[in-house]
N, C-alpha and C positions, 0 to 999 in steps of 0.2 A: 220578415223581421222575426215572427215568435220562433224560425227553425234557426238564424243566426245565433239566438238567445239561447237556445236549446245546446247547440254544439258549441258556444263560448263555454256556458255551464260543464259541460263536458272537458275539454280543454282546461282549463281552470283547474277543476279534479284531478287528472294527470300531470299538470303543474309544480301539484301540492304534494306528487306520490314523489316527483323529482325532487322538490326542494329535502324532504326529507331523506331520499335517498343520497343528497348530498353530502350528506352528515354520515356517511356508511364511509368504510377503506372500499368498498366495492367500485363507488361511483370515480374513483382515482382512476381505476381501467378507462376509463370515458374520455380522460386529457391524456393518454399516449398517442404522439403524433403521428408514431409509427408501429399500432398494436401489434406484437403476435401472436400466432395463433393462440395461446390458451386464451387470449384476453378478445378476438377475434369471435371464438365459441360464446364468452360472454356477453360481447355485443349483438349477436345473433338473438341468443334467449333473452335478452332484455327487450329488443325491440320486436322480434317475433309475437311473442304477449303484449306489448303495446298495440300493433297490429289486431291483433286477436281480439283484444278488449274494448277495441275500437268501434271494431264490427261487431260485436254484441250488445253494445250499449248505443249503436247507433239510433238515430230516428227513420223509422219506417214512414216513406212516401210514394207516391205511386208507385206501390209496388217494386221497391229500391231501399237502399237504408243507405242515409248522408250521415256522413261518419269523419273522423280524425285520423281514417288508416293510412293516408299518409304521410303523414307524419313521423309514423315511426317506419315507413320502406326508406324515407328520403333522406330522416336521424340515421338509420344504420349502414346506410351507404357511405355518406359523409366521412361517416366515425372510425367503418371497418372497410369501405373499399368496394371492388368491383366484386367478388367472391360474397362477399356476406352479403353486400347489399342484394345481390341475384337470391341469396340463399331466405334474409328476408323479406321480400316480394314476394317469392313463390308459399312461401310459407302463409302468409298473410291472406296470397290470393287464393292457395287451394280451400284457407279455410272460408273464404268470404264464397267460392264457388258449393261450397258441400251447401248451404244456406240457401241454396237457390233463389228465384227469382229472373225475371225474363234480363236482367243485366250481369246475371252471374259468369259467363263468359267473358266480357267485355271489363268486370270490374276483375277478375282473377288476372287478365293478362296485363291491364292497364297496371295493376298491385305491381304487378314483377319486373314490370319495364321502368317504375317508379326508382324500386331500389337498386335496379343495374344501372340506370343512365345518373342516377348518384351516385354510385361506387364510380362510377368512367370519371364525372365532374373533380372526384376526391383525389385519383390515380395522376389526372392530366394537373392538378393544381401540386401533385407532387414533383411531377417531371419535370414543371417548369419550376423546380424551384420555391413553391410557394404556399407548402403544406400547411400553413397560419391558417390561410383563406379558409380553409375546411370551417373553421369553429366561427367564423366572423359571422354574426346574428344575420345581414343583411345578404350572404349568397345562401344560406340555408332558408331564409324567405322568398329569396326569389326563385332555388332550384324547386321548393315545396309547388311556389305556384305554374312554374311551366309543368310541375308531373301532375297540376292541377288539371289543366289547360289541353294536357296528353291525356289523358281518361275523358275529358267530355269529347274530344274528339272521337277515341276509341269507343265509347260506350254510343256517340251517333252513325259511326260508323258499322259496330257488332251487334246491338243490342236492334231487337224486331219485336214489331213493328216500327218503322222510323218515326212515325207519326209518335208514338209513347216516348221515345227516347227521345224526342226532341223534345216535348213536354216537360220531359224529366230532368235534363238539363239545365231548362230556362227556370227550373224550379228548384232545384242544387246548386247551380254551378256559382249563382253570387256567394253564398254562406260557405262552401268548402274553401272556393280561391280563397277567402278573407281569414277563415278561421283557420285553416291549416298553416296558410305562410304567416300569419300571427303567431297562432302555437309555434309552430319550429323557429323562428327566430326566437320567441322568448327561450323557449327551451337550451337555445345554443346560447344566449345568453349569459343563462345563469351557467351551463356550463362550461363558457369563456371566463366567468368571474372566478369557478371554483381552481379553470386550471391556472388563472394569473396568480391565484392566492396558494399552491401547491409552487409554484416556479419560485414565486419571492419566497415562503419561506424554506426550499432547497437553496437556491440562493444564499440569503442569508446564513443557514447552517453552512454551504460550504466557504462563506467569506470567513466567518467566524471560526470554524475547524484549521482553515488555512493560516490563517492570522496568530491564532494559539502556537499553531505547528514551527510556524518560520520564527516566532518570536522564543521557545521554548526547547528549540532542537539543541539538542547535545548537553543540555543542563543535565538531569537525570543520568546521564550517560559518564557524567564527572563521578558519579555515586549516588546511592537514591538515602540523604541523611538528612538536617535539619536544615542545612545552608539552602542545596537545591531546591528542596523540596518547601520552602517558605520564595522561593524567587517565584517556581513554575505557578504555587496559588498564588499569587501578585498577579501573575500575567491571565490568569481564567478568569480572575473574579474580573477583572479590568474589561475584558474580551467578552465575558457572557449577562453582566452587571445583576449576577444572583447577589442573594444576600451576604451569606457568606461561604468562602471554600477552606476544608481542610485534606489533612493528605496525613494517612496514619501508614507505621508500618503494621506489623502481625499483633504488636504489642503495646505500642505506646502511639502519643501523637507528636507526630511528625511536624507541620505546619497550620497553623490557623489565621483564614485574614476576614475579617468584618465584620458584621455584628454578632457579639458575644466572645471578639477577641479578650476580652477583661478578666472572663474566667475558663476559658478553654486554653491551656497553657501549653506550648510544648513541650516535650520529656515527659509529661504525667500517662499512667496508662490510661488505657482504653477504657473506660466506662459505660458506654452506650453499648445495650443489649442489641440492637440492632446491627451494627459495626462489629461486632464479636459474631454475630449469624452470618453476617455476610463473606467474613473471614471462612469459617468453620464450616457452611455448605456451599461457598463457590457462585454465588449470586446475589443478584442486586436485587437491595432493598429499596424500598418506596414508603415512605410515612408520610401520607398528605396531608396529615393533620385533619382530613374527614373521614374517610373509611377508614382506616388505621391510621388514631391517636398520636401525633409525635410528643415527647415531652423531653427536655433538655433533662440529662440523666446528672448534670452538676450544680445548676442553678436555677429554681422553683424561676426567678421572676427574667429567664432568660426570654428577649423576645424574636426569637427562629417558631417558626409553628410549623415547616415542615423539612424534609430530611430527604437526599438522594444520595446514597452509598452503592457504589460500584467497584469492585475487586478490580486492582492492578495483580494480573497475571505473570510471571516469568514462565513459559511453556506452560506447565500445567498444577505448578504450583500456583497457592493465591501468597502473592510476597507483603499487600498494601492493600489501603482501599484511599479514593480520592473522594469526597464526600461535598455535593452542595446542599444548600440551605436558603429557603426564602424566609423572609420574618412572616409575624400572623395576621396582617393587614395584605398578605399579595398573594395571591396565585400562583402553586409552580406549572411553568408552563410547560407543555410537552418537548415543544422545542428545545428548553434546556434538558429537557432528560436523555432525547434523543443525540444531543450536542455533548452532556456529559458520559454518555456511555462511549462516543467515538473519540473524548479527550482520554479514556481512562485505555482504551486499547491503545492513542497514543503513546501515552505516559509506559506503558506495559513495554511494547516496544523498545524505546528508550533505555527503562530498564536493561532489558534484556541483550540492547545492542553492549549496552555499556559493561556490561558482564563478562560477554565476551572478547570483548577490548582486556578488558583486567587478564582473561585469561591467556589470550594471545600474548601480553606484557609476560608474564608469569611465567608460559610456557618458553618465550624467547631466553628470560633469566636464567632458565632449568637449562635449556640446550648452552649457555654458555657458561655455566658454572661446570656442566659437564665438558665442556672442551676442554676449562681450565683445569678440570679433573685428573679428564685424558692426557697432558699435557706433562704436567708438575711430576706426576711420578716417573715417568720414564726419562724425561730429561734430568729430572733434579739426580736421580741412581746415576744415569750417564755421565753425568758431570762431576759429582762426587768423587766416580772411580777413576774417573779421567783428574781430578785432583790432585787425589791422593798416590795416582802414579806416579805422579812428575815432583813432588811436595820436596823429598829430600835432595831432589840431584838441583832442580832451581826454585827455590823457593822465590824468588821475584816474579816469576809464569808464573807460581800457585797464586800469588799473592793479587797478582793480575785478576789472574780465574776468577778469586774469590768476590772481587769487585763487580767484575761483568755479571756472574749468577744473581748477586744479592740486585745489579741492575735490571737483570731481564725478571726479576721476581716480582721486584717491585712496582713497575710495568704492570706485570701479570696481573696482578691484587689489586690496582688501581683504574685497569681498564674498564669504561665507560660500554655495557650493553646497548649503547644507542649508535650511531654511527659514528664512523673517526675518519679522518682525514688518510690518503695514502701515505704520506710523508708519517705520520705515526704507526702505520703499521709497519712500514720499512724500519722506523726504529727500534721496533718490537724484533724483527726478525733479525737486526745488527746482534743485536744483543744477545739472541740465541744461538745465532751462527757462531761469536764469535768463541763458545766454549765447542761446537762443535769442529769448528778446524783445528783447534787443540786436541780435542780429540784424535781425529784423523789425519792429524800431523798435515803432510803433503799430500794425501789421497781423497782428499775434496777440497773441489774449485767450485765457486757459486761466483757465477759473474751477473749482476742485476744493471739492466739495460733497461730506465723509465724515462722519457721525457720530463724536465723541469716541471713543462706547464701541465701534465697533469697530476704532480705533489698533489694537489688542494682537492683532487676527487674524494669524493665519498664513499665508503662501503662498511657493512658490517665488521666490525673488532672482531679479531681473529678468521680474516678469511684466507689469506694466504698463509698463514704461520704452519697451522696444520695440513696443509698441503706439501709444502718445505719440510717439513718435520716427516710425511709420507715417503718423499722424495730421497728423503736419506736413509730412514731408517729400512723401508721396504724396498729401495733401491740400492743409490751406488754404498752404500757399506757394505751389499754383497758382492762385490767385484772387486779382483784380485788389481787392475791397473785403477788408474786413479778416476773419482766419480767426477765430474761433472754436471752442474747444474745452471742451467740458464733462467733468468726470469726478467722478461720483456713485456710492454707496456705499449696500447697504440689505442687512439681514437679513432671509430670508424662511426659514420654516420649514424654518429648520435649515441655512439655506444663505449663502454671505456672494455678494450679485451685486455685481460691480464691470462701469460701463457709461464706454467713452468715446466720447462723441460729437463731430465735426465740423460744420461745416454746409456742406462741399465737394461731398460725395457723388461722388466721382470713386474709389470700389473698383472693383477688377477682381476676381475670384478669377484667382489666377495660379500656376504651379508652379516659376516661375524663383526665383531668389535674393531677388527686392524681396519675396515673400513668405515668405521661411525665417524672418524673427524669430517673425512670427504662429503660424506651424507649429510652429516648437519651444515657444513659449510652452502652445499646444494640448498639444502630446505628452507635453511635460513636466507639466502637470498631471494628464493621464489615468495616465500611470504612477504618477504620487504618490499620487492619491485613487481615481479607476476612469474605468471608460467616463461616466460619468453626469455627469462634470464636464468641463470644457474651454472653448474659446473657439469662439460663433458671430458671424455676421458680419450684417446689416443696412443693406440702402444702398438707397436712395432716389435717383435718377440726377440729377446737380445740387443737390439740395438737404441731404441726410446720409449718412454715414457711421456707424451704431452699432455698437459690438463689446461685447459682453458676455461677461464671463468672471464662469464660476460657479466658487462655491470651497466644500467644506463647511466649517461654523463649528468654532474649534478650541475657543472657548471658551463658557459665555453671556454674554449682556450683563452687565454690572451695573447 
């Protein structure tokens, strides 16, 4: 009994080193189900010194010392597997053999068979599936007491004379079984409690991160102003149930929702010295209201007592900060700070997606204000002179003329950058054609050959025009017989092909300006639809010109 007593006392003390070292980021290493190696080496040197301290602090008995060194070969098996557990056994054992004593052999080999045939128990509970079991209190009890069970054997089997060793045993071996598979069960215990309590609150951070995410995507992405940005702190404060949430840009406040809505107003500037630093050096602030003082920088009898301001980023500018708040009767917990630092990369995102959305709008505007650029001048001169030829011999042609230009202009300056139906862009190109066969009298034919049913397809405004417009000008107007131009229309699984043909064959590929309509015509479809669609080219020297532009189908036939 007084040696059970003696190594409970002991047990107990290593207990006490673990409950504290729970409370470390260290002891996290301890609940991965599947360490690697850095965290591998960690469980090594932790349980290696358990081992160690085991056998120094043991009780000396006939000429032996009953100890708790099991406990840490059969923990670090468990924990790191067949490799660590071998590495702590031998480590445990070399030091319990340097110590000598007539069972120094017998306790060194028995140490190392302890921690391998618990790394094999850890390995076989993976294979089948059912790496839990590792941490479960009651196989870590019972593996402790079979490597109990395997050393009395060992040490009646190595240790000499038989006669001492069998003494020695019937005088250990009650107190080790009891006290070691005690100890290690409790030990996995508390370290089952700490990894269920790491799992829930991962857990819950990721329901809640998740939950913000799907309920607040694409808000911010509308613009980051007063509207959004009072919806998305509605949806935090709701999801994380802080005190209250605000949302500033570089200057002023943005949104405020909760306590101390009354006098934190939106549109007013910044006032919080804290929120201006976080702004100005690119990091988040923390005012717990213990170690650094918060104090509401608007109203003395405000009741927030503490402050978490985190920088919304756009690349690596700070554009915002999103800021929580508990009042001064609560705690802010780590949880939300760790929750709000991952709403605020969020929200940054968002930003930044939506920014690019604007520019992409922007840039699409530019390439189409430059078609209608490229466009107006060269035909509007073409048409004019072509006018003014005919003006005095028929002035009912001019009068005509004059009607279809002011038609095709008007078109022009009213066309919609979003997509258009085919049927309107055919009327676009009616309209241009028709000063252009005026132009060339009888030495251009444009015969357009499109199915009815696909009128209603969709494609970017102005995609064929400037292709036609290509077709003539860098085409059949350089031939002396008459130009010809065909433009045909088919749906092919799943794809709308629009092809116009010449019968000039005078393309160049070129990167000057005479080829920007074609280019942007290209670019602008790829960014609409993907890489798989666009405009290629086809020429025949002297005799064609094909360009085929593939478009996907928006609808199906009827």
């Amino acid at each position: 009994m007084p040696l059970i007593l003696l190594l409970t006392q002991q047990m107990c003390l290593y207990l006490v080193f673990v409950y504290l070292a729970s409370k470390t980021p260290l002891f996290k290493v301890l609940t991965e189900s599947s360490p690697r190696l850095p965290h591998k080496i960690i469980i090594y040197l932790i349980f290696s010194t358990f081992c160690i301290m085991a056998t120094y602090f043991g009780e000396q008995t006939h000429g032996a010392i009953a100890n708790t060194r099991a406990m840490g070969a059969v923990l670090g098996g468990l924990l790191g597997g067949p490799v660590t557990g071998l590495a702590v056994g031998l480590t445990g054992g070399l030091h319990r053999y340097s110590m000598g004593g007539f069972t120094d052999v017998a306790c060194a080999l028995s140490t190392t068979l302890e921690g391998l045939s618990a790394g094999l128990l850890s390995l076989t509970l993976r294979r089948l599936g059912k790496p839990e079991l590792s941490y479960h209190p009651l196989v870590a009890g019972l593996a402790t007491f079979y490597a109990e069970i395997m050393q009395m054997l060992i040490i009646l089997i190595v240790a000499k004379p038989f006669e001492d060793a069998w003494a020695l045993v019937q005088q250990i071996a009650p107190p080790m079984l009891l006290v070691n598979s005690m100890g290690a069960a409790l030990f996995m215990s508390m370290l089952k409690d700490q990894k269920a309590m790491f799992d829930k609150l991962s857990s819950s951070f990721s329901t809640k991160a998740l939950k913000i995410a799907e309920r607040s995507v694409g808000l911010l992405s509308q613009g980051f102003n007063e509207r959004t940005s009072a919806e998305v702190a509605q949806i935090v404060i709701e999801e994380t149930n802080v005190g209250a949430v605000a949302i500033t840009d570089r200057e002023k406040l943005l949104a405020f929702i909760g306590i101390g809505a009354d006098h934190h107003i939106p549109g007013t500037p910044i006032a919080s010295k804290i929120t201006l630093e976080a702004i100005q050096d690119n990091k988040v602030m923390f005012a717990d209201g213990v170690e650094l003082p918060y104090a509401c920088s608007i109203s003395p009898q405000c009741r927030l007592g503490s402050s978490l301001v985190i920088p919304l980023r756009s690349d690596t500018e700070v554009i915002g900060t999103i800021k929580l708040y508990e009042p001064k009767n609560k705690l802010f917990l780590n949880i939300n700070r760790t929750l709000g630092e991952g709403i605020a990369r969020l929200l940054s995102n968002q930003i930044l997606y939506g920014r690019v959305e604007q520019q992409k709008i922007l840039l699409t505007q530019t390439e189409l204000k430059l078609l209608q650029a490229q466009v107006n001048p060269h035909f509007l001169f073409n048409a004019l002179n072509t006018i003014g030829a005919i003006i005095r011999r028929n002035p009912d042609k001019a009068r005509s003329l004059l009607q279809q230009l002011s038609q095709f202009l008007r078109i022009n300056l009213k066309r919609s950058p979003d997509l258009v139906s085919l049927a309107d862009e055919l009327e676009h190109i009616e309209a241009y054609l028709g000063i252009e066969r005026a132009r060339f009298i009888d030495k251009l034919s444009v015969d357009i050959r499109i199915p009815v049913e696909l009128m209603q397809q969709k494609l970017p405004a102005f995609t064929l025009q400037p292709i036609i417009e290509n077709a003539v000008k860098h085409g059949t107007s350089q031939l002396l017989e008459q130009g010809r131009i065909q433009v045909t229309g088919k749906a092919e699984a799943g794809i709308l092909v629009l092809e116009v043909t010449d019968n000039a064959g005078l393309y160049q590929a070129k990167e000057s300006s005479e080829g920007l309509g074609m280019n942007l015509v290209h670019k602008r479809i790829q960014n609409q639809f993907g890489n798989q669609y666009g405009v290629k080219v086809d020429c025949r020297a002297d005799e064609y010109t094909r360009v085929t532009i593939t478009l996907p189908l928006t609808e199906k036939e009827s």
